[in-house]
PAKE-645089 format. One record per residue (C-alpha): x, y, z. Coordinates in Angstrom, 1 decimal. Example, Ala and Ser with C-alpha at 12.3 -4.5 7.8 and 13.67 -1.06 7.14 Angstrom:
2
+--------+--------+--------+
|     c1 |     c2 |     c3 |
+--------+--------+--------+
|   12.3 |   -4.5 |    7.8 |
|   13.7 |   -1.1 |    7.1 |
+--------+--------+--------+
% end
This chain:
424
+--------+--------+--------+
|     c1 |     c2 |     c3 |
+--------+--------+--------+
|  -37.1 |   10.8 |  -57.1 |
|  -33.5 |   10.7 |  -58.1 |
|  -31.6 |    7.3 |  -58.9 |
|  -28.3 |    6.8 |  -57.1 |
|  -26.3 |    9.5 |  -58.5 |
|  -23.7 |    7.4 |  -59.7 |
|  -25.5 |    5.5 |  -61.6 |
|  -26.6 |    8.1 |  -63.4 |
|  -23.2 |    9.1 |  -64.8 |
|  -21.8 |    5.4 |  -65.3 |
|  -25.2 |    5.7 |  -67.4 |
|  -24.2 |    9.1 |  -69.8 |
|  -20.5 |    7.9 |  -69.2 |
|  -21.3 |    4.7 |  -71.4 |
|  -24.3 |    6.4 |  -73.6 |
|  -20.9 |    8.8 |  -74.7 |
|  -18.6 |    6.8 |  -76.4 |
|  -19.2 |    5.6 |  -80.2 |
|  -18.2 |    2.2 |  -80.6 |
|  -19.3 |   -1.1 |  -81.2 |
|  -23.4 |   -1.3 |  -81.2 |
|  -23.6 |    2.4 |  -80.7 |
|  -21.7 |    3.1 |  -83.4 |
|  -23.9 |    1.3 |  -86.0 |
|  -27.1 |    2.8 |  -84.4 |
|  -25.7 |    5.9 |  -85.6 |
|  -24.8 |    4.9 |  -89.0 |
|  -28.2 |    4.0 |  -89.6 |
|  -29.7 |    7.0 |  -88.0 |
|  -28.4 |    8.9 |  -90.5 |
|  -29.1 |    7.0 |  -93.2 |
|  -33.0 |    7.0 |  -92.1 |
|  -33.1 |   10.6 |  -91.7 |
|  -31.6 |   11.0 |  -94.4 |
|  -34.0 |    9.1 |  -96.3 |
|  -37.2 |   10.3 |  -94.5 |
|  -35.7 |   14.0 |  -95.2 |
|  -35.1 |   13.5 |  -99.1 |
|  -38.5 |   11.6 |  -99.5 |
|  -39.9 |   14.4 |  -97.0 |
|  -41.5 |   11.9 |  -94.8 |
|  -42.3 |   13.2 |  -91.2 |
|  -42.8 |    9.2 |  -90.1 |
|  -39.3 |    7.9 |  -91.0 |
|  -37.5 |   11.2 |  -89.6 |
|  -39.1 |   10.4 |  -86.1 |
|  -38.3 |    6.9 |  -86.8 |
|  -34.2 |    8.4 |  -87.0 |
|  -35.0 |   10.7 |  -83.8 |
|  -35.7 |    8.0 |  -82.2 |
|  -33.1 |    5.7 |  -82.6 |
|  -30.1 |    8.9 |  -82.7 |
|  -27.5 |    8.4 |  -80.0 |
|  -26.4 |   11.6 |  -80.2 |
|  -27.9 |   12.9 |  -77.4 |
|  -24.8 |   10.4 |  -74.9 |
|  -22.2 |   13.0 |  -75.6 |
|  -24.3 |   16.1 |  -75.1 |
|  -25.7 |   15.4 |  -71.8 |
|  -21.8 |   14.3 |  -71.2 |
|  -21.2 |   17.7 |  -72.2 |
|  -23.5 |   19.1 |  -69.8 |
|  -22.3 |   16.7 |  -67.1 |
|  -18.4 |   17.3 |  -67.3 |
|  -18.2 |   20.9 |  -67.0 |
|  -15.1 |   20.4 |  -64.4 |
|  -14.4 |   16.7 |  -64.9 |
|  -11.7 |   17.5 |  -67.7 |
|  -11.2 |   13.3 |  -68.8 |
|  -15.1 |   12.9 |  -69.2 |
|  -14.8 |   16.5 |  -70.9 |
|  -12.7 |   15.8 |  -73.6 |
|  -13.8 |   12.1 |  -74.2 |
|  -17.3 |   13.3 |  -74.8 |
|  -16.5 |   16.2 |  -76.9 |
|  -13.9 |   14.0 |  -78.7 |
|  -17.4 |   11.7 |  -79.4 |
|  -19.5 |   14.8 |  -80.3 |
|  -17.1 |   15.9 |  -82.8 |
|  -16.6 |   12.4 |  -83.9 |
|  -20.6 |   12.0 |  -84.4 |
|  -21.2 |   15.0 |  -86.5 |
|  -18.1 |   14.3 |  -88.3 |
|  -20.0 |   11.0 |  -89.2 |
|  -23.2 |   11.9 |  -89.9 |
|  -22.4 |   15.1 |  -91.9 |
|  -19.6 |   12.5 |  -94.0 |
|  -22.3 |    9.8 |  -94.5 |
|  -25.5 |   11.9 |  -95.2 |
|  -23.4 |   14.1 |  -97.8 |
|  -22.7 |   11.2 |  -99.5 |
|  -26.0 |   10.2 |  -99.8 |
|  -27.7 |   12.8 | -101.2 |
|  -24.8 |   13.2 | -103.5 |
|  -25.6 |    9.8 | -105.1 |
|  -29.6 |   10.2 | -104.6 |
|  -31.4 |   11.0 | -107.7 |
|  -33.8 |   13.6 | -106.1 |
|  -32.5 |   16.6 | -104.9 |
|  -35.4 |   18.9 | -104.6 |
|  -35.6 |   20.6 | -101.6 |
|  -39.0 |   19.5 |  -99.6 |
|  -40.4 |   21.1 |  -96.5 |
|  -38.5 |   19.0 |  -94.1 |
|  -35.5 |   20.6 |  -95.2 |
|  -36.6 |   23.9 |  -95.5 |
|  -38.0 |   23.9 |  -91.9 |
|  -34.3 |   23.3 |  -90.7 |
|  -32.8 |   25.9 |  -92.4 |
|  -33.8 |   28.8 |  -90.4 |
|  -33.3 |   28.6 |  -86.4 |
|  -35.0 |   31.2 |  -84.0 |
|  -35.2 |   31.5 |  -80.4 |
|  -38.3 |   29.3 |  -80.2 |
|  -35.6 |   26.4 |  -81.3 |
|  -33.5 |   27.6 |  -78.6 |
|  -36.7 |   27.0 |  -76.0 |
|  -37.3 |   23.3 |  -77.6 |
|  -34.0 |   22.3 |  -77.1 |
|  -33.2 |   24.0 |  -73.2 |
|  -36.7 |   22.3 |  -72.3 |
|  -36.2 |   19.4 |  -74.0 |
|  -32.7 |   18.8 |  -72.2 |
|  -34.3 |   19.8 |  -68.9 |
|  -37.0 |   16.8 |  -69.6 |
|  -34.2 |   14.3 |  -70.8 |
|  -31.8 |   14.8 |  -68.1 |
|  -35.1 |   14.8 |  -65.6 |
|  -35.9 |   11.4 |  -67.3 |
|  -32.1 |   10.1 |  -67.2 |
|  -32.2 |   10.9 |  -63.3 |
|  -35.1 |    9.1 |  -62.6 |
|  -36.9 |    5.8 |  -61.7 |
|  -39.6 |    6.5 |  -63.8 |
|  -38.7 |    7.4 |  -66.9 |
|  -41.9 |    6.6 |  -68.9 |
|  -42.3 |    8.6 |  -72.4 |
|  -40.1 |   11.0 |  -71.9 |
|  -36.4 |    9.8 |  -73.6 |
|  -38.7 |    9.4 |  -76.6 |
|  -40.4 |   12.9 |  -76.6 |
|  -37.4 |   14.6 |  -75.8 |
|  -35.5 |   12.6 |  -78.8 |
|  -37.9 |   13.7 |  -81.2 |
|  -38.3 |   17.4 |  -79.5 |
|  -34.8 |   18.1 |  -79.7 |
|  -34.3 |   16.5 |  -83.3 |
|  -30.6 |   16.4 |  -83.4 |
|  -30.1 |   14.2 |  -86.3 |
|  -32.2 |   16.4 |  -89.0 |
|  -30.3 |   19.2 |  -88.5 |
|  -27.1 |   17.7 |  -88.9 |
|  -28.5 |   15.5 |  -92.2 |
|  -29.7 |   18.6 |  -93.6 |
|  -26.8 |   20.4 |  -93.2 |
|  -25.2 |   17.5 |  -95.4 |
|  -27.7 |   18.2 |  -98.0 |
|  -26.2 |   21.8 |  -98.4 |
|  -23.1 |   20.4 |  -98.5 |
|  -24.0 |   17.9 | -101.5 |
|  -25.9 |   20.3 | -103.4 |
|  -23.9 |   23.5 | -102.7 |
|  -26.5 |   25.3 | -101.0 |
|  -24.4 |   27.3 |  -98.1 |
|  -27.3 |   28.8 |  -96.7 |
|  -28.8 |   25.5 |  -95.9 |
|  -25.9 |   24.2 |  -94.8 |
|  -25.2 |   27.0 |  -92.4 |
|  -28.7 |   27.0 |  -91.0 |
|  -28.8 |   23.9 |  -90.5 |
|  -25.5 |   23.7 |  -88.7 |
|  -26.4 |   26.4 |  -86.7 |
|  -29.7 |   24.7 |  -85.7 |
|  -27.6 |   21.6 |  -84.4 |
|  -25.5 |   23.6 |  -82.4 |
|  -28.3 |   25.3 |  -81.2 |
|  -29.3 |   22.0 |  -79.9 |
|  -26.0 |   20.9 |  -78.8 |
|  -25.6 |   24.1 |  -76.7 |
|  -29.0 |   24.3 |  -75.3 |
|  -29.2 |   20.3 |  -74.0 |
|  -26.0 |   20.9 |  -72.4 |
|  -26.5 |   23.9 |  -70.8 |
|  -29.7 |   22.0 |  -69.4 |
|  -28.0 |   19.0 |  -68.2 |
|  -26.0 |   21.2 |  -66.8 |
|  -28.6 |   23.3 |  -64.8 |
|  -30.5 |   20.6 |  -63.9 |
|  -27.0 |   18.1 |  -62.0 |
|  -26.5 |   21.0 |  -60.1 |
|  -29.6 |   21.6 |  -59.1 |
|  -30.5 |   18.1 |  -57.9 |
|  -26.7 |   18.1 |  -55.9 |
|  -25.1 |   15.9 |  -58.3 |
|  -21.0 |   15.6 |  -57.0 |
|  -19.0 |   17.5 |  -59.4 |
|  -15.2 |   17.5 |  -59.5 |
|  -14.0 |   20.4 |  -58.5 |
|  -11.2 |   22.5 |  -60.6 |
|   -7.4 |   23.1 |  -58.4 |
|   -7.6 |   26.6 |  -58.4 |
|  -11.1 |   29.4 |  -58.5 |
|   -9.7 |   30.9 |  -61.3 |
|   -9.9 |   28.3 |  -63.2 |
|  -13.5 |   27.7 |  -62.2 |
|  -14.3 |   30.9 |  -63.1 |
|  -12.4 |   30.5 |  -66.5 |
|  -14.8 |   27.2 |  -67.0 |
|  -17.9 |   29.3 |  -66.0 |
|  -17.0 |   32.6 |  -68.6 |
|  -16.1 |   30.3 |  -71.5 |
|  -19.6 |   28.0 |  -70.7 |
|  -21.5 |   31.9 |  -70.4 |
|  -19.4 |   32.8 |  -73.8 |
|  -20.8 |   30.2 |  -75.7 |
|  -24.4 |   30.4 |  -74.9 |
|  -24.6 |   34.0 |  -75.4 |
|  -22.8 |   33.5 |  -78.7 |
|  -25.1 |   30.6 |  -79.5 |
|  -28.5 |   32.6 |  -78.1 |
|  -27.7 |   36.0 |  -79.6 |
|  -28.1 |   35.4 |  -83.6 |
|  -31.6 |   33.0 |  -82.8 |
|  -32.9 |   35.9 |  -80.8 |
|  -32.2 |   38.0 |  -83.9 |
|  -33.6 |   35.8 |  -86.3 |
|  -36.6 |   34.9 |  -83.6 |
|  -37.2 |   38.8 |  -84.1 |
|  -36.6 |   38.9 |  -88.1 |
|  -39.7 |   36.1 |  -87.6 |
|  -42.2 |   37.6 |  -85.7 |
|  -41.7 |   41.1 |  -88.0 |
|  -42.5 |   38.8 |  -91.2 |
|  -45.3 |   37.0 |  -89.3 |
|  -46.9 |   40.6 |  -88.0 |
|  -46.4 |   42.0 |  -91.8 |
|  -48.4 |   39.1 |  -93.3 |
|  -51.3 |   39.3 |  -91.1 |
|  -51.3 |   43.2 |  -92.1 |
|  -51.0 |   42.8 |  -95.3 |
|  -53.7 |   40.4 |  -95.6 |
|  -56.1 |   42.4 |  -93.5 |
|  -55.3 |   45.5 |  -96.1 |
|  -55.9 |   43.3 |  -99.1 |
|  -59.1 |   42.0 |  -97.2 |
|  -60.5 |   45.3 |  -96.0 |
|  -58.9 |   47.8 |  -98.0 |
|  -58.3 |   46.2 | -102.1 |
|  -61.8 |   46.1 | -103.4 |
|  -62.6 |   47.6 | -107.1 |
|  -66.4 |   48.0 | -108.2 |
|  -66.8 |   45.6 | -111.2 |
|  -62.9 |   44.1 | -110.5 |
|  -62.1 |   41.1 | -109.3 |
|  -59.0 |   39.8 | -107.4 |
|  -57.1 |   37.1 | -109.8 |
|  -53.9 |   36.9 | -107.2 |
|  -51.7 |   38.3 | -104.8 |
|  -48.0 |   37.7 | -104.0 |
|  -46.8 |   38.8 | -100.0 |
|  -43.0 |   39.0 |  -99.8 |
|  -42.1 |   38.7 |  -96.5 |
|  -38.6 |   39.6 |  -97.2 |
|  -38.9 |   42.6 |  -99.2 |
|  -42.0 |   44.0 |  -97.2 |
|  -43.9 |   44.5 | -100.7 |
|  -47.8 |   43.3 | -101.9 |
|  -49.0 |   42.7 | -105.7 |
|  -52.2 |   42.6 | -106.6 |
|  -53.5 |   41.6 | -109.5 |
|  -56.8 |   42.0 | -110.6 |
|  -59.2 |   41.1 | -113.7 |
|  -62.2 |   43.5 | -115.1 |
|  -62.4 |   46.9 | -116.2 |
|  -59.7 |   49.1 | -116.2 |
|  -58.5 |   51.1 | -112.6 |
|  -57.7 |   54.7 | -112.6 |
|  -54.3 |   55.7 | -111.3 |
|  -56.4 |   57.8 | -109.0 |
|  -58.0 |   54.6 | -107.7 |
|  -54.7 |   52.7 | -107.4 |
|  -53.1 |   56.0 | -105.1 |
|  -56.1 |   56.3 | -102.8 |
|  -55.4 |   52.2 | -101.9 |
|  -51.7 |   53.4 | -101.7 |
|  -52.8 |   56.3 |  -99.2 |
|  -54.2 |   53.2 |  -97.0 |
|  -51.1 |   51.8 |  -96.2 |
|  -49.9 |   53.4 |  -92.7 |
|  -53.5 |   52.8 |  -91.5 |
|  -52.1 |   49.2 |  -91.4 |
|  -48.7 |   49.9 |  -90.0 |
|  -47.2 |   49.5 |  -93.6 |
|  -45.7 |   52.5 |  -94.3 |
|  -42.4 |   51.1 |  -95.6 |
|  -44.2 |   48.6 |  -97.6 |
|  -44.2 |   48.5 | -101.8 |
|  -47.6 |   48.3 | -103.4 |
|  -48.0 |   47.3 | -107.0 |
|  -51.3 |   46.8 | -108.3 |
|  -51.7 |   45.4 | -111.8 |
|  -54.5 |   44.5 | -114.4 |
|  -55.6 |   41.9 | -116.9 |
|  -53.0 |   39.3 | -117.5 |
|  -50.0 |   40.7 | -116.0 |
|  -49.8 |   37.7 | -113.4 |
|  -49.5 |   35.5 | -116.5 |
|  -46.0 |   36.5 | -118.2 |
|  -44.9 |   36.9 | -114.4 |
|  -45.2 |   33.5 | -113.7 |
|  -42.4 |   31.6 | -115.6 |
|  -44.0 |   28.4 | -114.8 |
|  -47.5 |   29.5 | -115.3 |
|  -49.9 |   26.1 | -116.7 |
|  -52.3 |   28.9 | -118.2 |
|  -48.7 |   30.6 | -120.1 |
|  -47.9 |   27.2 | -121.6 |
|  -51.1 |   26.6 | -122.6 |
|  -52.1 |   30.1 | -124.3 |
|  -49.0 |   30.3 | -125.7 |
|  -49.4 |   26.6 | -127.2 |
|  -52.5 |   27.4 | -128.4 |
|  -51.2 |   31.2 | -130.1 |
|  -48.5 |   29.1 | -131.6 |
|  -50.6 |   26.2 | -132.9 |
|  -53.5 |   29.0 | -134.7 |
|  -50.2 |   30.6 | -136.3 |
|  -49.1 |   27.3 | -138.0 |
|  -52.5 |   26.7 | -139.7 |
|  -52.7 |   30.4 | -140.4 |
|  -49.5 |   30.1 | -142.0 |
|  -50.4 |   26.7 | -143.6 |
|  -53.8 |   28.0 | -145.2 |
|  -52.1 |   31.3 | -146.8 |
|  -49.1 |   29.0 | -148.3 |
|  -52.0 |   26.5 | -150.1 |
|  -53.8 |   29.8 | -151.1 |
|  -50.5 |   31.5 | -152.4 |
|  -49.7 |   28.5 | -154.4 |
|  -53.6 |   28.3 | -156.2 |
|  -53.5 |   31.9 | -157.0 |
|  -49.6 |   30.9 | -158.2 |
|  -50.8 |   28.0 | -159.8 |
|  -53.8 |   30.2 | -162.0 |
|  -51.8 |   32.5 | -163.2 |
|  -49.1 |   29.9 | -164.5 |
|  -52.0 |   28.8 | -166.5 |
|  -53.5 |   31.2 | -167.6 |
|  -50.5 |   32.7 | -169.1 |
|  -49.8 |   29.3 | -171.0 |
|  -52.8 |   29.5 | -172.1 |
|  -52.7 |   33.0 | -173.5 |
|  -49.1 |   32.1 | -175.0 |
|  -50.3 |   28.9 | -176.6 |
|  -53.2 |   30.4 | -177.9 |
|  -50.7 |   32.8 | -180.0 |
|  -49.1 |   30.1 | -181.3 |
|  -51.7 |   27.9 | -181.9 |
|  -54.9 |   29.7 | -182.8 |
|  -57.2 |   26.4 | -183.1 |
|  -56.8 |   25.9 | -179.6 |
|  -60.0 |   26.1 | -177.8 |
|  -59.7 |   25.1 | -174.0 |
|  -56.5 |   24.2 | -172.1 |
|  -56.3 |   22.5 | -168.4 |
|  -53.3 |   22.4 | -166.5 |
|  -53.0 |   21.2 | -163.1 |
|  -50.5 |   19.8 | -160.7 |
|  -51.2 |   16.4 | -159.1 |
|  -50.1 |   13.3 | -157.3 |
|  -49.2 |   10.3 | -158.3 |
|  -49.5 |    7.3 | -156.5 |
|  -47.9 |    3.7 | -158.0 |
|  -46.9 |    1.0 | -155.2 |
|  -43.1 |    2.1 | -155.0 |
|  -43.9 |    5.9 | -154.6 |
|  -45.7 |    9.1 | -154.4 |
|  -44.8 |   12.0 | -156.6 |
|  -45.9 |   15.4 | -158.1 |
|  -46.7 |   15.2 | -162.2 |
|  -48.3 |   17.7 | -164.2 |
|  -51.6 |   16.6 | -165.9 |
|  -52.4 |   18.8 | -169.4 |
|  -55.6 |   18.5 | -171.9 |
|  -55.6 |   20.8 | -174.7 |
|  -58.4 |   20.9 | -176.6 |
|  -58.6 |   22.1 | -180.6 |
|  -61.1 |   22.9 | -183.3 |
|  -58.2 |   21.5 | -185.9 |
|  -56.1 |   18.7 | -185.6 |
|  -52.5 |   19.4 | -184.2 |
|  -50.2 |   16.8 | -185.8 |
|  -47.6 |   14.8 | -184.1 |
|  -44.6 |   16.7 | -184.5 |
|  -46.5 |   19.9 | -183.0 |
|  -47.6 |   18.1 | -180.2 |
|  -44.1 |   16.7 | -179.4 |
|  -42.7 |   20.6 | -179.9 |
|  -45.5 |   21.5 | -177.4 |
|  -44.9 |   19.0 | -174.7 |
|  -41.1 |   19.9 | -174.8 |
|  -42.2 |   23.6 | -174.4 |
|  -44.5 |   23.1 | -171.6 |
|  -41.9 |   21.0 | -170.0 |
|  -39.7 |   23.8 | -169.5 |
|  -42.3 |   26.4 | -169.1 |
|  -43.5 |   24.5 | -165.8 |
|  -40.0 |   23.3 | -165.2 |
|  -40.6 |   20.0 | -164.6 |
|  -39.8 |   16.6 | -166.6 |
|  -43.1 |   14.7 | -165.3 |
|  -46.0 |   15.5 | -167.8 |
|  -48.6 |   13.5 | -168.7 |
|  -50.4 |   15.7 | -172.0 |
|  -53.6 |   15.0 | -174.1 |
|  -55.1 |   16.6 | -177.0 |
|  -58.9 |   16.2 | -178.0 |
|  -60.4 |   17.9 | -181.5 |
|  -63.5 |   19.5 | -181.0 |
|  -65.6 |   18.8 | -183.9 |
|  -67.0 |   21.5 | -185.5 |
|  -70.6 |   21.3 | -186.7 |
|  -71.1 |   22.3 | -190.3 |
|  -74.4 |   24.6 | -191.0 |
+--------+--------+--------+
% end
């Protein structure tokens, strides 16, 4: 049962303006949707549903048809309202830190005609609930059925990041909404007898009636294309995946993943095991219109194909840390081993060269080494010759010089021992 009828539109009259209270309300609407979309919260973006006034100038919308002063105050209001709230939440997620795109967001981007349902039934419920006595739990449900304030925030996220397509789709959804309540409110005053001002002339009756038809079927016909462009994707997927379930089974092969694109009507398969014969891989191929997927793309691929497709792959990284780390010590080991088998032959050419010179000498040892004081580390060259005759001071100053510059190096530390020889 209907309240009195004008107390119904005093009631969307004063729900339409933006000012005072109302006006705060929503400032901080948006700012808690905003919040509850960038921290993809599904709690705090009811919690913005709920306290949006944005549904005052719609159902005035709805309402003022052929009242041209309530008309262009409440779409002076509307425009004034999303002017806000796409001002305020671009702002925001400019100067937010995170700007990763979560699911909330995503699941605003792309309207359909089930949107178009929500929000004609939703405005039939709100304007129900407006009309009567007993309004119970519907204002609520209707608020966060319709979800006008999302949309609108969402579309300020494209704005701040420079995603058009959100920001389009998420446009488009709020209209959707806008449109839809209206043309409910609409519906439903005239159907419950509500007085209506009439317009001085029928033609310009009829001039309202064409422009309210024009923009409904302008609003209606791209969600009943994209409604369709959803329903495809959704039928394709449960194909594919009965194929893949039914049909993509190798003997001694196992599935490691597969990748459905919706969009581009196309399956990859990729599977561990022994190898699969081209043969194999064209029979599967031959399966495809059993499953209505003719015009699909299959690409079947083996071993560890998935891994250099997936740029972001944790098993990539982590074989290709390992590769890299084996590599380095590879790399390390054959250095050290170059430099002993560099090293030997440094000595034993000396050796042979000193021996010329020198034919007492018996043994020679030459090795490079650390040394290690308080102040410093540092690479010397140890040397012990050995002799059967003495080698006197002056030859062993000539020889230290010598070996200096044969090992090109200024630190050397040099002994010489005399091996006695045992007389018979």
């Amino acid at each position: 049962m209907t309240k009195d009828y004008q107390t119904v539109i005093d009631n969307i009259d004063r729900g339409v303006v933006f000012k005072g209270t109302n006006l705060w309300i929503l400032v901080f609407a948006i700012f808690i949707a905003s919040l509850g979309l960038n921290v993809n919260s599904t709690a705090v973006i009811i919690g913005a549903m709920l306290v949006s006034p944005l549904m005052g100038p719609i159902m005035g919308l709805g309402l003022a048809i052929n009242d041209l002063a309530l008309l262009r105050k409440s779409f002076f209001n509307y425009l004034f309202a999303a002017g806000v709230g796409l001002a305020t939440s671009t702002l925001y997620f400019l100067i937010s830190p995170i700007n990763e795109a979560h699911s909330e967001i995503l699941a605003r981007t792309s309207p359909n005609i089930y949107d178009v349902l929500i929000a004609f039934f939703g405005g039939l419920a709100g304007i129900l609930a407006t009309s009567s006595r007993q309004k119970g739990n519907v204002i609520p449900g209707v608020a966060i059925a319709t979800a006008l304030m999302p949309p609108l925030c969402t579309a300020g996220y494209g704005l701040a990041t420079l995603q058009f397509p959100f920001f389009f789709g998420a446009f488009y959804l709020f209209l959707i909404n806008t449109v839809f309540i209206a043309l409910a409110t609409l519906i439903t005053t005239r159907f419950l007898k509500f007085p209506f001002k009439h317009l001085p002339e029928a033609k310009d009756e009829l001039k309202a009636k064409r422009i309210v038809l024009g923009v409904v079927i302008t609003t209606l016909l791209p969600s009943i294309y994209f409604g369709y462009d959803i329903v495809q994707q959704n039928n394709f997927q449960e194909s594919a995946n009965k194929f893949v379930e039914n049909e993509a089974i190798f003997p001694d092969d196992y599935l490691l993943k597969k990748n459905i694109d919706l969009k581009n009507k196309s399956i990859t398969l990729i599977y561990g095991g022994q190898f699969i014969e081209a043969n194999a891989i064209a029979l599967l191929k031959s399966k495809l219109p059993k499953y209505n997927l003719d015009t699909s793309a299959l690409t079947v691929r083996q071993g560890f194909a998935y891994l250099k497709d997936s740029k972001e792959s944790e098993q990539t990284n982590q074989l290709t840390l390992a590769l890299t780390e084996k590599e380095n010590q590879i790399q390390l080991l054959q250095n050290q081993l170059d430099s002993l088998n560099s090293q030997n032959k440094l000595t034993k050419q000396i050796f042979n060269e000193l021996k010329t010179q020198y034919p007492s000498v018996q043994s020679f040892i030459l090795q490079q080494v650390f040394n290690n004081t308080n102040k410093e580390q540092s690479l010397i060259w140890i040397c012990n010759i050995k002799s059967n005759t003495k080698i006197d001071g002056k030859e062993r100053k000539k020889i230290k010089e010598w070996l200096k510059v044969r090992v090109n190096s200024s630190e050397l530390l040099i002994d010489f021992t005399e091996e006695q020889v045992s007389k018979k």
